[in-house]
C-alpha positions as CSV (number, residue, x, y, z in Angstrom):
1,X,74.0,49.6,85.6
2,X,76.5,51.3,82.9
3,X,77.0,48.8,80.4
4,X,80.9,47.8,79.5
5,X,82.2,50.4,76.7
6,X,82.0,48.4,72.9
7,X,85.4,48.5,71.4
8,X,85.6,48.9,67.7
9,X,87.0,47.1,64.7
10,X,90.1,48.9,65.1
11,X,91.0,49.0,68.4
12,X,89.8,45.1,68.4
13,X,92.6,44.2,66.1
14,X,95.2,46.2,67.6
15,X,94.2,44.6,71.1
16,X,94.8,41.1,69.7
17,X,98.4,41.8,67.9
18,X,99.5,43.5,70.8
19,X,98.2,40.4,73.4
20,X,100.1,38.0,70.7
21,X,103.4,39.6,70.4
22,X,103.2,39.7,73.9
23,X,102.3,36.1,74.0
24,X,105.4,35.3,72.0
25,X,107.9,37.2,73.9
26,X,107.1,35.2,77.3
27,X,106.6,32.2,75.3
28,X,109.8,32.1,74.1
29,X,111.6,33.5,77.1
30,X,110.2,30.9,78.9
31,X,111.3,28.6,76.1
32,X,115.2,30.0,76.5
33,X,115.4,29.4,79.5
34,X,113.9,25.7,79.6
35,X,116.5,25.3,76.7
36,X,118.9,23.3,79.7
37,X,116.7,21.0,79.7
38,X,117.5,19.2,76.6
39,X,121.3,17.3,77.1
40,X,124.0,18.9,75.2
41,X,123.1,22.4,74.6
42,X,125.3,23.8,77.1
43,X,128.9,23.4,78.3
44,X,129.6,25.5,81.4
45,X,127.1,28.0,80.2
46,X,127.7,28.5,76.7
47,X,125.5,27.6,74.2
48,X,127.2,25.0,71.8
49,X,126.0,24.2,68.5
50,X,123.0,21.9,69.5
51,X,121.4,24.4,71.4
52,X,122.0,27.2,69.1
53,X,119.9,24.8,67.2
54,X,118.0,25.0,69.6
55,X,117.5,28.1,70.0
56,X,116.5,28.7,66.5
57,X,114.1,26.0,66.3
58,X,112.3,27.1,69.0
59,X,112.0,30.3,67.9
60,X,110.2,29.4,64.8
61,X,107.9,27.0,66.1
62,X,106.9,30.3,68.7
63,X,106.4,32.2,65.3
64,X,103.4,29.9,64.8
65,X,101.5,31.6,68.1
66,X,100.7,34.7,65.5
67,X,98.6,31.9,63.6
68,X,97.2,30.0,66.3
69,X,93.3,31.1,65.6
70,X,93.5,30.7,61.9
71,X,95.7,27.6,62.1
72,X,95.4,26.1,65.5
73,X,96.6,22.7,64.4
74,X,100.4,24.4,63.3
75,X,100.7,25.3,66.6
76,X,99.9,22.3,68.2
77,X,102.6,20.6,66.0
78,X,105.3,23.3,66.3
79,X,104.6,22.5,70.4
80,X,104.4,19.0,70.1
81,X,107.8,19.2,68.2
82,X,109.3,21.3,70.9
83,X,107.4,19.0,73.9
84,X,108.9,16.0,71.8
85,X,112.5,17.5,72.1
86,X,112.7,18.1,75.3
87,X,112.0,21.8,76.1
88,X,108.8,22.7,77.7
89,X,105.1,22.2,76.3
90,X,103.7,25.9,76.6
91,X,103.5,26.0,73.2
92,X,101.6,22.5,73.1
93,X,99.3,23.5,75.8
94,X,98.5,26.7,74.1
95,X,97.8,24.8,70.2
96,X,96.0,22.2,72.0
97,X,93.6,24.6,74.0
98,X,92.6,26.2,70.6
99,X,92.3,23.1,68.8
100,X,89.7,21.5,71.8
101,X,87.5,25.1,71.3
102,X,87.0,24.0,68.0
103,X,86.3,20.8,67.2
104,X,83.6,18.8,68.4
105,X,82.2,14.7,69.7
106,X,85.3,12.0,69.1
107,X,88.2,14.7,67.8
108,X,88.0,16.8,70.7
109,X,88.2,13.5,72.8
110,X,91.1,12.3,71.0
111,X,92.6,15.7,70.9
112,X,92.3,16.0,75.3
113,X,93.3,12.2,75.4
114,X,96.8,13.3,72.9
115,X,97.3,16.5,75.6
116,X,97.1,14.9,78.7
117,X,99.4,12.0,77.4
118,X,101.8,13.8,75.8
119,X,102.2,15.7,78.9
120,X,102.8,12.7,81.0
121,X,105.2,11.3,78.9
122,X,107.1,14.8,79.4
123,X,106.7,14.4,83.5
124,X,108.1,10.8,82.8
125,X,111.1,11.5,81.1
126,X,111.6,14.5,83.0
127,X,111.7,12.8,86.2
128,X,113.5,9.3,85.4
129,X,116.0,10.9,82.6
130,X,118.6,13.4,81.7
131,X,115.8,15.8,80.2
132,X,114.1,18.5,82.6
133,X,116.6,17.8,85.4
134,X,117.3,21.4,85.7
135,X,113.9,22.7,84.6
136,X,113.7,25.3,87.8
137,X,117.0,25.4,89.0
138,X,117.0,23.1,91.5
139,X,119.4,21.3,93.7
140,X,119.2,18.5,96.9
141,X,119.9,21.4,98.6
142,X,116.7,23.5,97.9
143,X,114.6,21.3,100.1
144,X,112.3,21.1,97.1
145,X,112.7,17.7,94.9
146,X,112.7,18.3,91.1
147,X,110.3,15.7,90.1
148,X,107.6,16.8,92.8
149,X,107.7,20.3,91.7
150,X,107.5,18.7,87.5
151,X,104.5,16.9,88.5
152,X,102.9,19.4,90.5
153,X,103.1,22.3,87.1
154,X,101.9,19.7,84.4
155,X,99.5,18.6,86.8
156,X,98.8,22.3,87.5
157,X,98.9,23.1,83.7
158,X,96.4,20.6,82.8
159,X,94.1,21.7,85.0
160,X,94.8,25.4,83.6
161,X,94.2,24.5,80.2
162,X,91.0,22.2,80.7
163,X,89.5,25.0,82.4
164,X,90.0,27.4,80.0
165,X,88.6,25.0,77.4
166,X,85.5,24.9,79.7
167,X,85.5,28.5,79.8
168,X,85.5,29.4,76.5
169,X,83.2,27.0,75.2
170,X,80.8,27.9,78.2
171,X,81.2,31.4,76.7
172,X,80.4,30.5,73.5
173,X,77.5,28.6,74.4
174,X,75.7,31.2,76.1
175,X,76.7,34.0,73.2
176,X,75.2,31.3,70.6
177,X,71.8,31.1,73.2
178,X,72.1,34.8,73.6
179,X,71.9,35.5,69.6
180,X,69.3,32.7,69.5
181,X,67.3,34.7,71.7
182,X,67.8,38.0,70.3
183,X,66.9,36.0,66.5
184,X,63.9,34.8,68.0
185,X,63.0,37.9,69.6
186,X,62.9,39.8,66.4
187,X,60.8,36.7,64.8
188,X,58.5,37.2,67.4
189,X,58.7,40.8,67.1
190,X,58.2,40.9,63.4
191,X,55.8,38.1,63.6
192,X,53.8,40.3,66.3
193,X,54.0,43.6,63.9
194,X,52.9,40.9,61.0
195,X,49.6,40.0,63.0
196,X,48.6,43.6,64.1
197,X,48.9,44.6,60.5
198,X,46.8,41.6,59.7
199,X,44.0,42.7,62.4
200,X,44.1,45.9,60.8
201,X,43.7,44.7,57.4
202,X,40.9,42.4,59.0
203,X,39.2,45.1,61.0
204,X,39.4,47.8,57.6
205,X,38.5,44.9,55.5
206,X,34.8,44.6,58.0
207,X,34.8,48.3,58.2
208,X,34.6,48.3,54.2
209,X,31.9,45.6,54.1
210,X,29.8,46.7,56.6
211,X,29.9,50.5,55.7
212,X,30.3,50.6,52.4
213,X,28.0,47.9,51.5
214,X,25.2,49.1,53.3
215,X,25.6,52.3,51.6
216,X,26.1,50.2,48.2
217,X,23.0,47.8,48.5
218,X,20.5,50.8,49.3
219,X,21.8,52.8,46.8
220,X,20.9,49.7,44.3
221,X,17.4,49.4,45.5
222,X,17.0,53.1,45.3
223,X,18.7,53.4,41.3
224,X,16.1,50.5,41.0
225,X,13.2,52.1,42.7
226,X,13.7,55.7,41.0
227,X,13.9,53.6,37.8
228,X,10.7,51.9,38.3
229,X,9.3,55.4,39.2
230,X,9.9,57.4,36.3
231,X,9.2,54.2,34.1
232,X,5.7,54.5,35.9
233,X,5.4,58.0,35.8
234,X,5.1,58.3,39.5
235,X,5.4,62.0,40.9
236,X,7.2,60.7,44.2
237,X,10.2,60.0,41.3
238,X,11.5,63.6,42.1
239,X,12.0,62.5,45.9
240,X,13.3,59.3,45.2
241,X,16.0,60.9,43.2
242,X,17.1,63.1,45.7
243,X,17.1,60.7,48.5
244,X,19.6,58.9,46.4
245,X,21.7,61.6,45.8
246,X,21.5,61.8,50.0
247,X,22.7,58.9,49.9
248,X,25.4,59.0,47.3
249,X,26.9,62.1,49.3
250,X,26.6,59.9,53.1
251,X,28.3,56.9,50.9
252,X,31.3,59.2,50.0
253,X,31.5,60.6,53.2
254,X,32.5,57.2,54.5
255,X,34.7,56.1,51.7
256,X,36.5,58.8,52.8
257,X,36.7,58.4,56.2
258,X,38.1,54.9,55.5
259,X,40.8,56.6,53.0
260,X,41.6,58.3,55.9
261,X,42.2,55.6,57.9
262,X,44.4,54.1,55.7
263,X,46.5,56.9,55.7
264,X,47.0,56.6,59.7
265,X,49.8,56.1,61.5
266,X,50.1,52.7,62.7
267,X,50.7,54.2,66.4
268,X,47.0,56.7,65.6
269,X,44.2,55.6,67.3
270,X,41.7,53.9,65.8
271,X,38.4,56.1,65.6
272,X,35.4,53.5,65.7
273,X,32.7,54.8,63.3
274,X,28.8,54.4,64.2
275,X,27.1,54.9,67.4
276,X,24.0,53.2,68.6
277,X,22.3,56.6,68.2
278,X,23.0,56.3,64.7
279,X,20.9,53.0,64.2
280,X,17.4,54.9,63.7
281,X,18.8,56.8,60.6
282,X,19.9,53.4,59.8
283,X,16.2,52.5,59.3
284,X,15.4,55.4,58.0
285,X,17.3,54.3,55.3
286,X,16.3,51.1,55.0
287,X,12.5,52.0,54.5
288,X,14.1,55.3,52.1
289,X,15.3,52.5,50.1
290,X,11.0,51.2,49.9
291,X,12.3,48.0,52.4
292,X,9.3,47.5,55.2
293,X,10.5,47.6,58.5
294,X,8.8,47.2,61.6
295,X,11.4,48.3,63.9
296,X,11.4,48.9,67.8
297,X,15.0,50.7,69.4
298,X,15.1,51.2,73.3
299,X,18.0,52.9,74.3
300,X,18.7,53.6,77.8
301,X,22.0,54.6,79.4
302,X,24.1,54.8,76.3
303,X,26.0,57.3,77.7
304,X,27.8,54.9,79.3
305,X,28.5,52.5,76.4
306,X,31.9,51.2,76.1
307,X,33.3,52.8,72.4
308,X,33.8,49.1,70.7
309,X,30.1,48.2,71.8
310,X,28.5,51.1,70.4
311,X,30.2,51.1,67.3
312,X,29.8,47.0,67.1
313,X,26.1,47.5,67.4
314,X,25.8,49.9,65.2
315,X,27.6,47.6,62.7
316,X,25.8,44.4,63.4
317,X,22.8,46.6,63.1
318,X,24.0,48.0,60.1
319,X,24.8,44.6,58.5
320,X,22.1,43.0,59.4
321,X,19.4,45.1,57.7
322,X,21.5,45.3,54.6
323,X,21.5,41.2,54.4
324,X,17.7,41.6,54.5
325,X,18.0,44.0,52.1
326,X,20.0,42.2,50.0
327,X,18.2,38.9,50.0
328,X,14.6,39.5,50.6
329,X,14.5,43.1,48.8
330,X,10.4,42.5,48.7
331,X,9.9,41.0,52.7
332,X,9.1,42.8,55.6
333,X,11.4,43.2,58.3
334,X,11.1,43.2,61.9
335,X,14.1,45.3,64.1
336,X,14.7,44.8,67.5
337,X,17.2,46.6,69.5
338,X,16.9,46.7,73.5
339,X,20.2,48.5,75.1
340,X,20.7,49.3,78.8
341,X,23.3,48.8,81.4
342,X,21.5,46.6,83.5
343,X,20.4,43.9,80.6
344,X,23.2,44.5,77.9
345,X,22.5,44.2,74.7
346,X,19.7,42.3,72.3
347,X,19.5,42.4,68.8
348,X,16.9,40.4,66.6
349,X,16.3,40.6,63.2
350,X,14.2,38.9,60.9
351,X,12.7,38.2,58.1
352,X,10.6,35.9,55.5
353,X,13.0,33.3,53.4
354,X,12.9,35.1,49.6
355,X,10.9,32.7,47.5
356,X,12.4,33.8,44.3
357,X,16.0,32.7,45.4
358,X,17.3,35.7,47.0
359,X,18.0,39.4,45.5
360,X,19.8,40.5,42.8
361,X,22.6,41.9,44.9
362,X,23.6,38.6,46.0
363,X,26.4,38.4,48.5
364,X,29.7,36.2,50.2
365,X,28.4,35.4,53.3
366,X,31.4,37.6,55.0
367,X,28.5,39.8,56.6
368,X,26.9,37.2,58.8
369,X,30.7,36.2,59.4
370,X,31.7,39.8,60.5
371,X,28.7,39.7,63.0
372,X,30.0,36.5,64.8
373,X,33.1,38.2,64.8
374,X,32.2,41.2,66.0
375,X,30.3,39.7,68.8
376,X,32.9,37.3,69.8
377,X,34.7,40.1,70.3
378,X,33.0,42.2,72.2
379,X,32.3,38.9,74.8
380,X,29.0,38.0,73.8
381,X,27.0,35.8,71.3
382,X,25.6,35.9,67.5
383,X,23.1,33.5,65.8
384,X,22.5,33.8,62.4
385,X,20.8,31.2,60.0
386,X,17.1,29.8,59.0
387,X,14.4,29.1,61.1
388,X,10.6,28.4,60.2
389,X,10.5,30.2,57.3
390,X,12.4,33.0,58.7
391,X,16.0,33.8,58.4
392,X,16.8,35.5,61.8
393,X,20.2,37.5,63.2
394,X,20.0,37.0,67.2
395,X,22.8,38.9,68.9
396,X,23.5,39.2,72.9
397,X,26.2,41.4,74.3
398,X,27.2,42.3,77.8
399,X,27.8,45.3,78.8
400,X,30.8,47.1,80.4
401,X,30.4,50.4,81.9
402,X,33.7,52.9,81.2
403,X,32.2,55.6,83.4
404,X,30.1,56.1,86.4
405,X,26.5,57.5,86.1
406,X,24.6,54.4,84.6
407,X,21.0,55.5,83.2
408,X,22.9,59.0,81.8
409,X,21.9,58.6,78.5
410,X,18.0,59.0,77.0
411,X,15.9,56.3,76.5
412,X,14.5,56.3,72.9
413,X,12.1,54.2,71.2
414,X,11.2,53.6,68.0
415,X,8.2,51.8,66.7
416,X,6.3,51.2,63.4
């Protein structure tokens, strides 16, 4: 469907002088003529001195019709003046019917109540006086009576003007719920653009912790390690040095990757970073970094992994060692990864409560938070907390296959 042509401004404005002068011109013919009506203004058809006043009047009080939308009460006096003298009430009818689309509760009830009895009192004197006799012309002859046909246009008038009232104000109405709508549709809008840039703040935010600090925490216990090492004079300083440089360069790498992804498009699509293939280097680091772990990864059908899963795992595998790392820097720690379509996803880690009150890193807790997150997201569950001397990271996910061919991927396992 072609939606209706906008006029401008312009062409608005001249659409609106032209409909009033237009208004005025029948207005006040219709007002001329009606000018019989009033006793005295005419002697065998000539216009004495009365209804040249007359005349004149009522050609002022149809000057007001130019002002009826800035001054709608002016012309409801200039009609009621001319109702009142004996006319016609166009001109009323017209004031009144912009007077009732502007006010509101008791005024427009008075206002109606005013219209319909000023009218009446018109039909009244029109039909049991001098006044309005000759209002169309008519004669015994015509086979129409004069007062049936006054009666039937004010009754017809009224009717006119009330629906037009309704009309307008029903119009209004529904452009005021229209613009509600539309405001509220670009609060919702802008409220919906507020939250996504909020989950992306929140999902760079965890990508930040659980990259970066990983990177940062074993980069700490190595400075510390290589430290100790030279302090000692042990030869495998040398190593320990350059594993840390290793892991200086893979600690850049991801700050810029995230730099990058701050400098996306908000309509790019989000590249998840980590893969569950990933996790052994992740202990590989871990024990790099002089941490025990006593790890065991099977793998079996990754191929298959949803994206979001196998970057979450890599995360929560990710995040979890580092919190060990972090907080029991001299504990063992035993990994536990089990993968595969058919069973989902289970990962454990523990290990012993420090005794010493933690390491030196220290941390916010946001870690454990993201994991809970992460999990929630991805439809599964996370534990995290004490237990028996053992502070323990329990995560189950289910698994949803993206492509056919279940079992595609190689089964890998790594043990102590």
């Amino acid at each position: 469907m072609t939606p209706a042509p906008v006029l401008s401004p312009t062409a608005r404005w001249w659409l609106r002088r032209a409909w009033d002068v237009a208004l005025f011109i029948l207005g006040f013919f219709v007002t001329v003529m009606a000018t019989g009506n009033v006793p005295g203004t005419q002697v065998e058809d000539s216009l004495t001195d009365l209804g040249a006043a007359v005349w004149l009047l009522t050609f002022l009080a149809w000057v007001t019709v130019f002002f009826r939308r800035r001054a709608p009460w002016l012309t409801l006096l200039a009609g009621l003046a001319l109702a009142a003298l004996g006319t016609e009430y166009l001109l009323f009818l017209l004031g009144a019917f912009h007077v009732l689309i502007r006010t509101e509760g008791r005024r427009r009830l008075a206002v109606a109540v005013g219209t319909v009895t000023v009218v009446t009192l018109y039909v009244v004197r029109a039909t049991t006086t001098s006044w309005g006799y000759d209002v169309f012309g008519l004669d015994d002859g015509s086979g129409v009576s004069p007062w049936v046909a006054t009666i039937a246009v004010a009754a017809m008038s009224l009717v006119v003007t009330a629906g037009s009232v309704a009309l307008s104000l029903s119009r209004r109405a529904t452009s005021a719920q229209r613009q509600r709508a539309d405001a509220e549709q670009r609060r919702a809008s802008t409220l919906g653009d507020e939250l996504a840039r909020q989950a992306e703040r929140q999902d760079l935010a965890r990508e930040i912790h659980d990259g970066l600090t990983n990177r940062l925490a074993l980069l700490s216990m190595m400075g510390g390690n290589v430290a100790r090492a030279v302090e000692r004079g042990d030869p495998a300083s040398a190593e320990l040095a350059r594993t840390l440089q290793a892991q200086s360069r893979e600690a850049l790498g991801d700050l810029r990757g995230l730099v990058h992804d701050l400098r996306q498009a908000p309509s790019d699509p989000t590249v998840p970073r980590g893969s569950m293939r990933a996790v052994p280097s992740l202990i590989a680091d871990a024990r790099a970094a002089r941490t025990n772990v006593s790890a065991v990864v099977i793998l079996d059908g990754i191929d298959t992994a949803p994206a979001a899963l196998d970057a979450g795992v890599h995360r929560m595998a990710q995040e979890s060692l580092t919190n060990a790392v972090k907080h029991a820097p001299d504990m063992p720690v035993s990994f536990y990864l089990e993968a595969s379509p058919a069973t989902g996803v289970r990962l454990r880690v523990t290990n012993p409560l420090a005794t010493h009150g933690g390491g030196e890193l220290g941390g916010s807790g946001m870690g454990l938070i993201g994991i809970g997150e992460r999990a929630a997201a991805l439809g599964g569950t996370a534990w995290t907390g004490a237990h028996e001397g053992e502070f323990i990271v329990d995560v189950t996910l289910p698994w949803t296959v993206e492509a056919d061919g279940a079992g595609a991927g190689r089964a890998s396992t790594v043990t102590p």
